[in-house]
C-alpha positions, 0 to 999 in steps of 0.5 A: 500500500505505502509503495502505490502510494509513493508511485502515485505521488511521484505521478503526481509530482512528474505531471505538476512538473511537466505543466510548469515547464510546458511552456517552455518546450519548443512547437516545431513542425517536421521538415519536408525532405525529398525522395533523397531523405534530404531537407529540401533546400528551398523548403520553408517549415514553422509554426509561429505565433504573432500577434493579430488583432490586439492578441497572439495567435499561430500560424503554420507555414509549410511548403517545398518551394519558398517561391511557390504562391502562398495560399491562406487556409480559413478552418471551420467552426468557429473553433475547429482548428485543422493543423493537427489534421492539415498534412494529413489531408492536404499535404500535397497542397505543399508542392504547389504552395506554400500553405498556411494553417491558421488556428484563428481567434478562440481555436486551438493555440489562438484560445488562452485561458483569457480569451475574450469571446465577446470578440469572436465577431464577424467584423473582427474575424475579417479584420484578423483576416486581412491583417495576416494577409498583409502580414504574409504578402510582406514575409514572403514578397508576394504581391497576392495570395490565394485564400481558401475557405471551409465552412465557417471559413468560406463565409469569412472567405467571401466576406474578407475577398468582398472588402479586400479584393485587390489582395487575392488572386482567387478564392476557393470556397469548400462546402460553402455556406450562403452568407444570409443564414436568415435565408438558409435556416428558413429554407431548411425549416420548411424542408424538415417540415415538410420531410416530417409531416410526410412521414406522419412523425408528429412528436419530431414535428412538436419537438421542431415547433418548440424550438421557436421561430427561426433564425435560431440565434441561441447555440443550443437550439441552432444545434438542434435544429442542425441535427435535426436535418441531418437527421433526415437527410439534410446537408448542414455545413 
């Protein structure tokens, strides 16, 4: 008994220890080396923190030619950070561009304890937008990047390339939602009504009605009804 005791206290200790000192250890991110094995010489790989929008947030850079366009990522959510998930799937981005991921104002490493959410706006979001942009043509000399958006990221795709249009040279729009979500959450109320009604699901139809009238401005009932028409078959982006 007394020795599980002092193992767990030496857990214990390890993991207090390990918390102070995270803070210190070094974020990299793997270099990209050719067929040979060698670090491809004009190759650029980093994972920076810089400051946005009046706070620090992270970027990572990766790509197998420093000369190669730079095309901006837009993750979704709000929240749902991509660079664990982004050479996974998208790595071949990296032999045509060099391809930033951006953990964006309340996502991944951009989230700290003291994080304002009162700023997770849509003009903010534009502006963090096109202060990185700024930031990227100026590191890398480029007089225009490219920009791509998923989801979430799309629609601040569309709104950032609307007020900024002379900085891009395209943008990429992936499951790209309408900008009047008004308008969209109308459209699929009355196609999970109708979908409910034709099935005779009178208990799904009272559960919907008690949501309230749309737009479903509070998070809970805005999940709901997503997952309501996914349900059913629907497409929620």
């Amino acid at each position: 008994m007394r020795y599980k005791f002092l193992i767990i206290l030496l857990f214990f200790g390890i993991l207090i220890m390990f918390l102070c000192l995270s803070e210190f250890i070094p974020v990299s991110t793997p270099v990209i080396r050719g067929q040979d094995g060698k670090i491809l010489e004009n190759s650029v790989t980093m994972l920076e923190k810089i400051e946005i929008g009046g706070m620090e947030q992270w970027i990572l850079i990766r790509g197998n030619d420093i000369s190669n366009p730079v095309l901006l990522w837009l993750h979704g959510g709000p929240g749902a950070s991509q660079m664990s998930v982004s050479q996974y799937f998208n790595g071949d981005l990296e032999k045509d561009f060099i391809v930033v991921h951006w953990d964006q104002r309340g996502a991944g490493k951009s989230n700290p304890s003291n994080f304002n959410e009162k700023t997770m706006t849509i003009e903010q979001y534009v502006s963090d937008t096109h202060e990185l942009t700024i930031y990227l043509k100026n590191k890398f000399g480029k007089e225009k990047i490219y920009l791509l958006g998923h989801s979430w990221g799309a629609l601040l795709g569309i709104e950032t390339v609307k007020n900024y249009p002379e900085d891009y040279y395209a943008y990429i729009g992936v499951s790209q939602p309408v900008s009047n979500d008004i308008i969209s959450q109308s459209i699929s109320y009355e196609w999970l009504s109708q979908q409910m009604l034709a099935k005779g699901n009178q208990k799904e139809l009272k559960k919907l009605k008690d949501l309230g009238e749309i737009p479903y401005i509070d998070h809970d009932n805005y999940v709901k009804f997503a997952n309501m028409v996914s349900s059913y078959g629907g497409v929620w982006t």
